[in-house]
FIZA-615132 format. One line per 8 residues: number of its first residue (from 1); their letters; for each residue y negated, z, x of N, C-alpha, C. Coordinates in pm, 1 decimal, always signed. Layout:
% residues N
NUM) a) Y,Z,X,Y,Z,X,Y,Z,X ~ ... $
This chain:
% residues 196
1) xxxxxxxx) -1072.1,+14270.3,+3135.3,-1139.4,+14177.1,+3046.1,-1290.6,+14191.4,+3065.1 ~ -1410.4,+14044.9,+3102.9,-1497.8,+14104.9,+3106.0,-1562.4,+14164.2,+2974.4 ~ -1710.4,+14230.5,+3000.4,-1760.7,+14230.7,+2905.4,-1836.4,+14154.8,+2896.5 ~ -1960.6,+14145.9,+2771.2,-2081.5,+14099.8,+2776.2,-2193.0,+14116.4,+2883.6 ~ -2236.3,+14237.4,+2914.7,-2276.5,+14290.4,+3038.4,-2242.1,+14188.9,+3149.0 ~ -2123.4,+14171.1,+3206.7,-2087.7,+14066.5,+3290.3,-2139.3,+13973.2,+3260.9 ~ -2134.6,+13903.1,+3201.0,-2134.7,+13747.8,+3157.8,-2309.3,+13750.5,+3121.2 ~ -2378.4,+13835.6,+3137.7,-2541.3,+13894.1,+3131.0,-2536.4,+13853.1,+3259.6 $
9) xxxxxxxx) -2502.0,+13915.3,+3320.1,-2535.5,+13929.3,+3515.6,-2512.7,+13847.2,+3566.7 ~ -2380.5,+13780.9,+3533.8,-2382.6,+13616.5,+3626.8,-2484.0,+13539.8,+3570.9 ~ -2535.3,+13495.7,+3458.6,-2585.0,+13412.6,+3416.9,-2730.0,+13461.3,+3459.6 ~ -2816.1,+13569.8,+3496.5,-2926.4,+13632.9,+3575.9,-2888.6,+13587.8,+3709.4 ~ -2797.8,+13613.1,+3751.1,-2794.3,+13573.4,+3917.5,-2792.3,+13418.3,+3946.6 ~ -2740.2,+13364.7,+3873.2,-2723.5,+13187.9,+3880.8,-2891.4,+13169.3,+3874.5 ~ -2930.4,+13227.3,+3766.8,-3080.7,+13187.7,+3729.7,-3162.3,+13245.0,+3844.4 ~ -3123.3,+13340.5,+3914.8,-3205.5,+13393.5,+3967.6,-3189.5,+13287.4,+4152.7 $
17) xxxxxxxx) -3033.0,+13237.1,+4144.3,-3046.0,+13211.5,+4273.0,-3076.6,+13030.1,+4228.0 ~ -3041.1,+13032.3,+4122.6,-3158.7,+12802.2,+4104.6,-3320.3,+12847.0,+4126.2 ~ -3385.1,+12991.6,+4114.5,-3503.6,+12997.8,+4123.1,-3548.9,+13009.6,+4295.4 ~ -3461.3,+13071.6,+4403.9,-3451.7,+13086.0,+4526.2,-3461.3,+12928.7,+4544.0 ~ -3325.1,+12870.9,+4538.1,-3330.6,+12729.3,+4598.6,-3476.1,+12645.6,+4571.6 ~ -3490.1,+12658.2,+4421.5,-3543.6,+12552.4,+4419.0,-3711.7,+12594.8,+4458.4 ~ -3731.1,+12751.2,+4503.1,-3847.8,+12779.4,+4587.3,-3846.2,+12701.4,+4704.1 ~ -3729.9,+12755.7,+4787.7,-3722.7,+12687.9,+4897.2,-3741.5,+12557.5,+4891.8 $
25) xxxxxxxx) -3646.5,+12463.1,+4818.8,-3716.0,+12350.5,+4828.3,-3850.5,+12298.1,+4821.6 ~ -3939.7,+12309.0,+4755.5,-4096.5,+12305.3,+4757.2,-4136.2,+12385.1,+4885.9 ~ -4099.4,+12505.1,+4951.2,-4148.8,+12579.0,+5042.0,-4157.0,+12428.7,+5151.9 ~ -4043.9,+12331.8,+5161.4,-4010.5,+12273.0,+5274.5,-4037.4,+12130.0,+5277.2 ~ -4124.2,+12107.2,+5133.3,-4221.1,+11992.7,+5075.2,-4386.5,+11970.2,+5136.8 ~ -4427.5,+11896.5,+5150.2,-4579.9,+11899.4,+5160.7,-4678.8,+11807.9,+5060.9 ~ -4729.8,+11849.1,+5009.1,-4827.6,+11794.8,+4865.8,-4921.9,+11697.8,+4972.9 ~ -4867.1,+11596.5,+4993.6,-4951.1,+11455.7,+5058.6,-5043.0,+11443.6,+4961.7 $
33) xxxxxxxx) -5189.7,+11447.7,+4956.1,-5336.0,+11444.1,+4880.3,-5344.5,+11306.0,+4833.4 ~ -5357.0,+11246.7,+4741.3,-5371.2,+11068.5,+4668.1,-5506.6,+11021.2,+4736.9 ~ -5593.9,+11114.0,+4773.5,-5697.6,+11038.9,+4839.5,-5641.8,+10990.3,+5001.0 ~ -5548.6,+11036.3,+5092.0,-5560.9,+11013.8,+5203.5,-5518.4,+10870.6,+5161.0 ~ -5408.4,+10807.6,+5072.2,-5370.9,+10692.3,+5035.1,-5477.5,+10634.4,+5024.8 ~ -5515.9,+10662.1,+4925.1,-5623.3,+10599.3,+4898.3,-5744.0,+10501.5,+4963.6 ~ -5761.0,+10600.7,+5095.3,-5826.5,+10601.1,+5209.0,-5800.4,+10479.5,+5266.6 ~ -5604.4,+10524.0,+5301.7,-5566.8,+10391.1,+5370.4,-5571.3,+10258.2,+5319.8 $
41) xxxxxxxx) -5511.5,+10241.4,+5200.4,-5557.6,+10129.4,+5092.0,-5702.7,+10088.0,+5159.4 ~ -5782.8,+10127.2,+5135.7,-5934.2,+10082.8,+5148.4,-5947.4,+10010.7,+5240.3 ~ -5893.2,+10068.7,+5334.1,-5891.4,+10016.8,+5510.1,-5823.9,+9882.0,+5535.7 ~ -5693.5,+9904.3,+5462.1,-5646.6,+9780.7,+5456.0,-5689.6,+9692.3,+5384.3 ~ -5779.0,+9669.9,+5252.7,-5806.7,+9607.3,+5183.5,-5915.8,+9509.7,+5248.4 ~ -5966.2,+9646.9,+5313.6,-6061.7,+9551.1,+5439.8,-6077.4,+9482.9,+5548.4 ~ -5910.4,+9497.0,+5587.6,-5847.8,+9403.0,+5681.3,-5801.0,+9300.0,+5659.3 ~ -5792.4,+9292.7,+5504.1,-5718.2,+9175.8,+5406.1,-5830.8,+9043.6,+5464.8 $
49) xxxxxxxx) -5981.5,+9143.9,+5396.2,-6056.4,+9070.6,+5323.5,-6130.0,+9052.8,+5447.1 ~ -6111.7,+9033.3,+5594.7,-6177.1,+9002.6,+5696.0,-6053.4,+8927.6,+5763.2 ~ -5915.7,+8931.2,+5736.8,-5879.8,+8826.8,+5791.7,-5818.5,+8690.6,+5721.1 ~ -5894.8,+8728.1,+5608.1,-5903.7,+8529.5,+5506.9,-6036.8,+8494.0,+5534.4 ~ -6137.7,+8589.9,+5639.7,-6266.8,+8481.5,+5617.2,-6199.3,+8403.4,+5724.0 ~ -6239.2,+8274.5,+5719.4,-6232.0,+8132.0,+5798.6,-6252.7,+8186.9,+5947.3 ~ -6349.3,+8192.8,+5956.7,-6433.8,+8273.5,+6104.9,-6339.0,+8378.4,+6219.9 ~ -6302.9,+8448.9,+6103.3,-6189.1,+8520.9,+6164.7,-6044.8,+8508.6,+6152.9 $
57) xxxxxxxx) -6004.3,+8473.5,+6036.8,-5845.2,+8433.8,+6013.7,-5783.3,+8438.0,+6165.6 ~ -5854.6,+8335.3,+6266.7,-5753.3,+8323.2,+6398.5,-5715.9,+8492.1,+6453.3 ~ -5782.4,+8575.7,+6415.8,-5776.9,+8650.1,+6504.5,-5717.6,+8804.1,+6420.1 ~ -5670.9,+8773.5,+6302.9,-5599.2,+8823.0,+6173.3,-5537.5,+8949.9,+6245.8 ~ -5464.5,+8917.9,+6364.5,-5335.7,+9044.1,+6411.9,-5408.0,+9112.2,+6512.3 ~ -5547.3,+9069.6,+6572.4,-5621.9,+9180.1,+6632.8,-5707.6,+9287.6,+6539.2 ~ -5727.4,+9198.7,+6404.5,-5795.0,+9301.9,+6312.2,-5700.5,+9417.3,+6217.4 ~ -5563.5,+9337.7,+6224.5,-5519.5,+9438.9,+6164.1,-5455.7,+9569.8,+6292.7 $
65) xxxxxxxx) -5448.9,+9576.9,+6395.9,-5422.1,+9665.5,+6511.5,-5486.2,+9709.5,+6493.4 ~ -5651.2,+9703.5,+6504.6,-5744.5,+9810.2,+6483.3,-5755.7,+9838.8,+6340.8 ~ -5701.1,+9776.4,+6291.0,-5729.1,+9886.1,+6130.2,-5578.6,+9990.0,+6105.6 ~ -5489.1,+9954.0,+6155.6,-5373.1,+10022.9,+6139.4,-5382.9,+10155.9,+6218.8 ~ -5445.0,+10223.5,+6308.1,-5518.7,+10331.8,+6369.4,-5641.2,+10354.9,+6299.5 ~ -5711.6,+10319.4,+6246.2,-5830.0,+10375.7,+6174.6,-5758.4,+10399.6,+6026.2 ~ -5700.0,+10366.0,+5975.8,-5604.6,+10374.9,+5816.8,-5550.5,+10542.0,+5844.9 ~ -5490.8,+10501.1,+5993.9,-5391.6,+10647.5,+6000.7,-5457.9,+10778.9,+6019.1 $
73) xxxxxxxx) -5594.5,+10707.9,+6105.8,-5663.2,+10857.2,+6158.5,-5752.2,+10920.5,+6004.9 ~ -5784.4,+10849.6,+5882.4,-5850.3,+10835.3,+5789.6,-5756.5,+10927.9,+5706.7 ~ -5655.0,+10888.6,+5666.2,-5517.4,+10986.5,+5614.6,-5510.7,+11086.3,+5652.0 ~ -5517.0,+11100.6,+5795.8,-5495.3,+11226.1,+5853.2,-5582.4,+11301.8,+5868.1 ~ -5676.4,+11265.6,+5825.8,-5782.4,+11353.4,+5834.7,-5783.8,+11435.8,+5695.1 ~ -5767.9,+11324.3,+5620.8,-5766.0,+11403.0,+5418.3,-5670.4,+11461.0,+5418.7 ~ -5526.0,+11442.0,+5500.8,-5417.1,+11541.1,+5500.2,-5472.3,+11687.6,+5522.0 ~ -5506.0,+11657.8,+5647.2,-5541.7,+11806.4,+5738.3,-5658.7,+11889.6,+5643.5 $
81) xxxxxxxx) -5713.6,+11867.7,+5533.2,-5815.8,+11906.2,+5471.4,-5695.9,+11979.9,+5359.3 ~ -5581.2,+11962.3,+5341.8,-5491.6,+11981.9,+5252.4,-5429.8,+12127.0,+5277.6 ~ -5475.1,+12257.9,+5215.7,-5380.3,+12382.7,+5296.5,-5261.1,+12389.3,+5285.8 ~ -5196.1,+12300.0,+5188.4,-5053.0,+12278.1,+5178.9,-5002.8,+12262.1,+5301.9 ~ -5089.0,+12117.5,+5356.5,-5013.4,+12011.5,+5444.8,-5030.6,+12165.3,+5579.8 ~ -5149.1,+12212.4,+5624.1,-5163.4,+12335.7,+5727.4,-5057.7,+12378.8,+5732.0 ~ -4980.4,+12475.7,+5621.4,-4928.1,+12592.1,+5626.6,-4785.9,+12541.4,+5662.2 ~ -4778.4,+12421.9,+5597.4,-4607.9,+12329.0,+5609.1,-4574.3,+12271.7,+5703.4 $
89) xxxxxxxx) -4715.5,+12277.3,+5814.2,-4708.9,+12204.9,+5997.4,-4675.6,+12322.8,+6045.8 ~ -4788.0,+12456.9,+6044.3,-4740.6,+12571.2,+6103.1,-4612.7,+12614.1,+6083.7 ~ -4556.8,+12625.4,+5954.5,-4405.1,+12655.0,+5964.0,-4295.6,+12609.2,+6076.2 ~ -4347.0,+12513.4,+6166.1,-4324.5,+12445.8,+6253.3,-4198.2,+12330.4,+6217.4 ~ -4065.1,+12383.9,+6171.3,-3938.7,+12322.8,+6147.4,-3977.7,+12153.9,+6095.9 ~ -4017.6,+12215.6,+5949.8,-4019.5,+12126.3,+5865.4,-4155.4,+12006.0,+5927.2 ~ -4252.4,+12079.6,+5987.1,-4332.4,+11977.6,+6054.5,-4250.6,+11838.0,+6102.0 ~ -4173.2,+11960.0,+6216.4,-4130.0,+11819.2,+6323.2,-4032.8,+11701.5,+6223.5 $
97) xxxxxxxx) -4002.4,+11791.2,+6133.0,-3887.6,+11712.0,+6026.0,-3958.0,+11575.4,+6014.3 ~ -4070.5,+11607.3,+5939.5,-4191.8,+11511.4,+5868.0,-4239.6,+11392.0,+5985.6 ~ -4232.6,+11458.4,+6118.0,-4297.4,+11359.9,+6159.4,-4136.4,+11310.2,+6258.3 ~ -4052.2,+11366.3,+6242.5,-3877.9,+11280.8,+6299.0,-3852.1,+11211.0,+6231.8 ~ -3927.5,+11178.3,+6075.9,-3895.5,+11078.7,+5932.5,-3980.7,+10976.7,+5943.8 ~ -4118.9,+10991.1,+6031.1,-4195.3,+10908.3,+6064.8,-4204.3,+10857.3,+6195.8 ~ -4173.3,+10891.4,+6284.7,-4253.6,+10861.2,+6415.3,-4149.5,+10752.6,+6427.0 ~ -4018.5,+10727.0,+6441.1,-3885.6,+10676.6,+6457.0,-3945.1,+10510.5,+6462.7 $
105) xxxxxxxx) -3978.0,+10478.1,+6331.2,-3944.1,+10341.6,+6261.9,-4078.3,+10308.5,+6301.7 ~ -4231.0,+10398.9,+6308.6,-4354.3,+10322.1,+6349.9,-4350.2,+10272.5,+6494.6 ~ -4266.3,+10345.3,+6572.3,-4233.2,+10330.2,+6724.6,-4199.6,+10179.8,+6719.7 ~ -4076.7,+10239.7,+6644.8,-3997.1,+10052.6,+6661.6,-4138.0,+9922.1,+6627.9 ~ -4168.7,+9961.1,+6477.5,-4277.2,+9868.3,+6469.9,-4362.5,+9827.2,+6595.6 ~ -4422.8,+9898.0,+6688.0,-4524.4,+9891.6,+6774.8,-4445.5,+9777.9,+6868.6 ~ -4324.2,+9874.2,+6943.9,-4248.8,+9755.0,+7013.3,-4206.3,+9627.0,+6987.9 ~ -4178.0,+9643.9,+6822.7,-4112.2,+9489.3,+6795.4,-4251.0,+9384.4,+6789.3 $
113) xxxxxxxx) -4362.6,+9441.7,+6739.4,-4472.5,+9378.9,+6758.1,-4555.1,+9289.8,+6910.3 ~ -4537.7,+9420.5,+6991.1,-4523.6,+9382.6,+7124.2,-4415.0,+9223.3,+7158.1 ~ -4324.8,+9260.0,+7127.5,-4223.9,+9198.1,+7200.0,-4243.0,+9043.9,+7093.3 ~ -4287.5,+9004.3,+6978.8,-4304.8,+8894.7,+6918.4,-4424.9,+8849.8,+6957.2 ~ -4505.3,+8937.9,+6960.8,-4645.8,+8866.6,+7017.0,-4611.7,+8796.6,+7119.9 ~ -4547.7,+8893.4,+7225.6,-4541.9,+8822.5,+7379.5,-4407.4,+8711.5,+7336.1 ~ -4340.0,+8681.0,+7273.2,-4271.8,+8564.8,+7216.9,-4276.8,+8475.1,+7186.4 ~ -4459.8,+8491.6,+7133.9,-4520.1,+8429.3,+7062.0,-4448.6,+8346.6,+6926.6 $
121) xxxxxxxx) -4425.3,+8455.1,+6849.4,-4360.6,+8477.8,+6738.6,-4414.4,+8590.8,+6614.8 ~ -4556.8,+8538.0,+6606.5,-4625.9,+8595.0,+6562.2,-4609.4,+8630.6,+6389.0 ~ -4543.3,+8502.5,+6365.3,-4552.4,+8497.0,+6232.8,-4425.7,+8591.3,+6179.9 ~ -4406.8,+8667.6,+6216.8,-4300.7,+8750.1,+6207.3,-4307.8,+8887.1,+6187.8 ~ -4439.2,+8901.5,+6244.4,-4493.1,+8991.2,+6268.2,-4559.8,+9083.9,+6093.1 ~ -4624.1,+9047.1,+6085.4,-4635.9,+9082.5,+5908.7,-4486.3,+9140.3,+5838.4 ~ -4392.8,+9051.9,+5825.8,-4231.7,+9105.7,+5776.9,-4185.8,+9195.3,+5821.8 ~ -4195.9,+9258.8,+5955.0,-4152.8,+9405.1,+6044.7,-4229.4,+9487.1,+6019.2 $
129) xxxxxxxx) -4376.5,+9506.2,+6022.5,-4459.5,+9542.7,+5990.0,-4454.8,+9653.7,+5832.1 ~ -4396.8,+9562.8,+5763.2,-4404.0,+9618.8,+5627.6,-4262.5,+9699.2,+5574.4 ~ -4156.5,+9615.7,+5644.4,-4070.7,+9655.8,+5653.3,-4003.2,+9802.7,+5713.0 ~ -4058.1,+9816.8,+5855.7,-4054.9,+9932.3,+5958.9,-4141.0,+10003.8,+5847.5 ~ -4205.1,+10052.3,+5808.3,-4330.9,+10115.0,+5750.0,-4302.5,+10147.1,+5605.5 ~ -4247.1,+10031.8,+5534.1,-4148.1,+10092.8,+5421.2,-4035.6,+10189.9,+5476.8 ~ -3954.8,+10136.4,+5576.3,-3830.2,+10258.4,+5623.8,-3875.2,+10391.6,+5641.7 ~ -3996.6,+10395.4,+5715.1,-4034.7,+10527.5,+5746.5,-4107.0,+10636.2,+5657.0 $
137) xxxxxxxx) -4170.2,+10530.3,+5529.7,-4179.5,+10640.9,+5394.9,-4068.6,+10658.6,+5356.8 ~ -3928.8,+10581.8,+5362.6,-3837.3,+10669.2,+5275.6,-3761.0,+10769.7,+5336.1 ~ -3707.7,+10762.3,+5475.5,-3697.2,+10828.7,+5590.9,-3798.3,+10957.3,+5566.3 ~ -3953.5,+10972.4,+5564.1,-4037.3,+11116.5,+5568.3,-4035.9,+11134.2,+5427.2 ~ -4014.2,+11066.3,+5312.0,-3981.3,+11085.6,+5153.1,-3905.7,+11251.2,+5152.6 ~ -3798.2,+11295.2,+5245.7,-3709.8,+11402.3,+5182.6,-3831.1,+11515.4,+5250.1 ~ -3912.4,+11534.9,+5292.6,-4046.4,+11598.8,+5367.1,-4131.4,+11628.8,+5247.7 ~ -4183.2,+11519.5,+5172.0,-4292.0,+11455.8,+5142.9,-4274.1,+11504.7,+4969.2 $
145) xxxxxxxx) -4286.5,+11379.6,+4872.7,-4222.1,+11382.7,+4760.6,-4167.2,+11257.2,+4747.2 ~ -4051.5,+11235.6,+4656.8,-3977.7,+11163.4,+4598.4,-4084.1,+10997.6,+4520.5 ~ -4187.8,+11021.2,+4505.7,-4245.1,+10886.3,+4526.5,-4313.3,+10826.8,+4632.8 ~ -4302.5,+10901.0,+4751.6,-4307.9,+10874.2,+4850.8,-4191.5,+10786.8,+4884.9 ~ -4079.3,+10798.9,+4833.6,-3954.6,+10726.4,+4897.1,-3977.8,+10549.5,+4792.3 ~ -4012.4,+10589.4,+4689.7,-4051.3,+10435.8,+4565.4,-4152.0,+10325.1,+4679.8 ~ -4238.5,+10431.8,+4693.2,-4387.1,+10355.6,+4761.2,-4263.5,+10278.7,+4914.4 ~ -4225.3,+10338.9,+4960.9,-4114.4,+10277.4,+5110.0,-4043.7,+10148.3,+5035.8 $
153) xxxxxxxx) -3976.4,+10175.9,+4902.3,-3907.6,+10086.3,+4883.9,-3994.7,+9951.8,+4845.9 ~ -4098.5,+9978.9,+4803.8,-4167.2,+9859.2,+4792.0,-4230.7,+9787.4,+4875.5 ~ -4228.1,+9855.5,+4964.0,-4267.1,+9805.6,+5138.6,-4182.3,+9727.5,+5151.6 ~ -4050.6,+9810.2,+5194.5,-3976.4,+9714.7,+5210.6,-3942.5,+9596.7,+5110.5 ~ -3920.1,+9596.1,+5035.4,-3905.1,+9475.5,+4920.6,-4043.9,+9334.0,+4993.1 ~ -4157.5,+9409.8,+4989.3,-4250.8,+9311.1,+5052.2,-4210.7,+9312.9,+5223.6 ~ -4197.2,+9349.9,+5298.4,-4165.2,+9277.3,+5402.8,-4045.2,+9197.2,+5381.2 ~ -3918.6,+9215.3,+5306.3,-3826.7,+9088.8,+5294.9,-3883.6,+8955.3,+5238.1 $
161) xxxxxxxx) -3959.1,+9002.6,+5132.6,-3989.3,+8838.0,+5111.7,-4121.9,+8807.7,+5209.6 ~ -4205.8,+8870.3,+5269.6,-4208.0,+8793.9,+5428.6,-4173.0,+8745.5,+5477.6 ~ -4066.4,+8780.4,+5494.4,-3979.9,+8727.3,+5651.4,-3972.1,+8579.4,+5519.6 ~ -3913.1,+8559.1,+5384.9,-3910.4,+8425.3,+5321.5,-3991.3,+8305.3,+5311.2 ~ -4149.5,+8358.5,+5275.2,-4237.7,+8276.2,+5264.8,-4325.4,+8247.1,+5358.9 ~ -4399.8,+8124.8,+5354.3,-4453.7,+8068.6,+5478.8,-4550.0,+8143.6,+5491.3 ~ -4608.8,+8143.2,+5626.8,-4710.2,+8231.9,+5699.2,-4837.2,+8240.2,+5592.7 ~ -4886.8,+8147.3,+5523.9,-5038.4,+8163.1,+5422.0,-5019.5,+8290.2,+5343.7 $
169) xxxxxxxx) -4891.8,+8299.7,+5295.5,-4873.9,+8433.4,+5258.3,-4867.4,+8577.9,+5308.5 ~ -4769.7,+8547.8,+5436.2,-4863.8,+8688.1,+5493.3,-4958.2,+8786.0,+5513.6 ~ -5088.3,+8691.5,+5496.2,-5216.4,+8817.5,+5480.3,-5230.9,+8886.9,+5330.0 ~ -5149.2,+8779.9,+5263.3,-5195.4,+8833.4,+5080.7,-5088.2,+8965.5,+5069.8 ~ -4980.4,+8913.1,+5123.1,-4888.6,+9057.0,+5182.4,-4915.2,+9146.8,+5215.3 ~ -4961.0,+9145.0,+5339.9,-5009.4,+9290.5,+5416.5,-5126.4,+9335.6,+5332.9 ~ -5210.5,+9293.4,+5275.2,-5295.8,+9345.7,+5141.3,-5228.3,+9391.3,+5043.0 ~ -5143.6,+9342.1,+4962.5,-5074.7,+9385.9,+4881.4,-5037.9,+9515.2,+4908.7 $
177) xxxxxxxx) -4975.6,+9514.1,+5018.6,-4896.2,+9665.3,+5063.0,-4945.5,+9768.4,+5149.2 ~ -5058.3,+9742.4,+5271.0,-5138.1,+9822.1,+5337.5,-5241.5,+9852.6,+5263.6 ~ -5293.0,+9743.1,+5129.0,-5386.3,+9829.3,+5077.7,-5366.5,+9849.1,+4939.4 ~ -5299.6,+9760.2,+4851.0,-5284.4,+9800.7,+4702.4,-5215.2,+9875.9,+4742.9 ~ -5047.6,+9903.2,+4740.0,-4966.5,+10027.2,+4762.3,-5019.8,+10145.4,+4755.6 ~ -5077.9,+10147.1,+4840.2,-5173.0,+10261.3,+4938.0,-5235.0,+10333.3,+4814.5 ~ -5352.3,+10261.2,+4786.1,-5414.1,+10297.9,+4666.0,-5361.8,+10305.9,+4508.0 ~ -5229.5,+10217.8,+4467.0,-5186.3,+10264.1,+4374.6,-5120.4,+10371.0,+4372.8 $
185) xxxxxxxx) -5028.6,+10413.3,+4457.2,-4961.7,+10547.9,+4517.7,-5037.5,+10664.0,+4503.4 ~ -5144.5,+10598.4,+4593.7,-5274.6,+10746.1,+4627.8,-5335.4,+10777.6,+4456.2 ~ -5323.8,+10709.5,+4370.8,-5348.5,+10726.1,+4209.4,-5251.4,+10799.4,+4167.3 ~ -5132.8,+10750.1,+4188.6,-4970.9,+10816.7,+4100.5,-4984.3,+10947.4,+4148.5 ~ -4992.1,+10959.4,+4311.6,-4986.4,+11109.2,+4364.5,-5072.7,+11218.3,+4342.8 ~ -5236.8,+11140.3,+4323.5,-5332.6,+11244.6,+4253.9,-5334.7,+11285.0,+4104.8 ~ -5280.7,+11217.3,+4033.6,-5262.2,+11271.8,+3913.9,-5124.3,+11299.9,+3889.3 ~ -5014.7,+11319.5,+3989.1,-4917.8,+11410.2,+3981.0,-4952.1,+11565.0,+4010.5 $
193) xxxx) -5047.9,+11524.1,+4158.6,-5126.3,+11653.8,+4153.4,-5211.8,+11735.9,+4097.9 ~ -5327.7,+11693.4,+4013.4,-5404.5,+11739.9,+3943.5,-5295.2,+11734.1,+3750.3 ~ -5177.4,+11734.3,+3760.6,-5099.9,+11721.4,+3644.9,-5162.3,+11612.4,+3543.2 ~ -5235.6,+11516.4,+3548.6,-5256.5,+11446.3,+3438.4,-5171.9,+11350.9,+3434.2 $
């Protein structure tokens, strides 16, 4: 028959091994900084707002190529300032994890982009875009944190109704989501981080 004693010790060891796991889990997390969002937001906001001027509009999908590499290198830079994000690359595993959750679906993006341009099927281009790019936050989400996977789903949600509405909408799109997202996210995540 047990005793009390027993029924002491399992209930210490349960507690003691939900405190293991759920170390590990955070050990194999990386605290993504609300400013690198933030960052990107900006970038995009400014790709928005340079490809509705008149002047440039024609040339909308060369400005956003070069802003979609300056967004990323901008992030990555406020990442790398992060000792979280350091110590959770060096661990090496979980690195490659983070970037096997990402690299996948931006790949595809690049090619499918390629391959519509040269289609000349441009207008299509915006809906993959947001779409591929939503997949791949929820895909690096189990890396990352869990509103990392929300922020993907709303990507995606805006690239489907892309692909619906006529092309005038597209640029208000890719604003919406390369740069509000960005920056509302990069808000939710800094004051998840700083606890307010």
């Amino acid at each position: 028959m047990p005793s009390a004693k027993t029924v002491s010790l399992d209930s210490h060891a349960m507690a003691t091994l939900r405190y293991i796991r759920e170390s590990m889990d955070a050990a194999g997390c990386v605290a993504v900084p609300g400013s690198a969002g933030i960052a990107m937001g900006m970038v995009g906001l400014a790709a928005t707002v340079m490809s509705l001027l008149p002047d440039l509009a024609p040339h909308w999908f060369a400005i956003w190529v070069a802003a979609g590499p300056i967004a990323a290198l901008a992030g990555a830079l406020l990442m790398t300032r992060s000792t979280s994000v350091v110590s959770f690359i060096a661990m090496g595993t979980p690195g490659r994890k983070l970037l096997l959750g990402l690299i996948p679906c931006l790949f595809a993006g690049a090619v499918l982009s390629g391959v519509l341009w040269k289609a000349n099927d441009i207008a299509a281009i915006p809906g993959a875009w947001l779409l591929l790019y939503g997949c791949s936050l929820i895909s690096a989400s189990a890396f990352i944190k869990m509103i990392v996977a929300w922020m993907g789903v709303c990507f995606v949600v805006l690239g489907v109704i892309a692909f619906m509405v006529p092309a005038s909408f597209h640029i208000p799109l890719l604003g919406l989501g390369f740069g509000g997202l960005h920056i509302l996210f990069g808000i939710l995540i800094g004051r998840d981080v700083h606890g307010r």
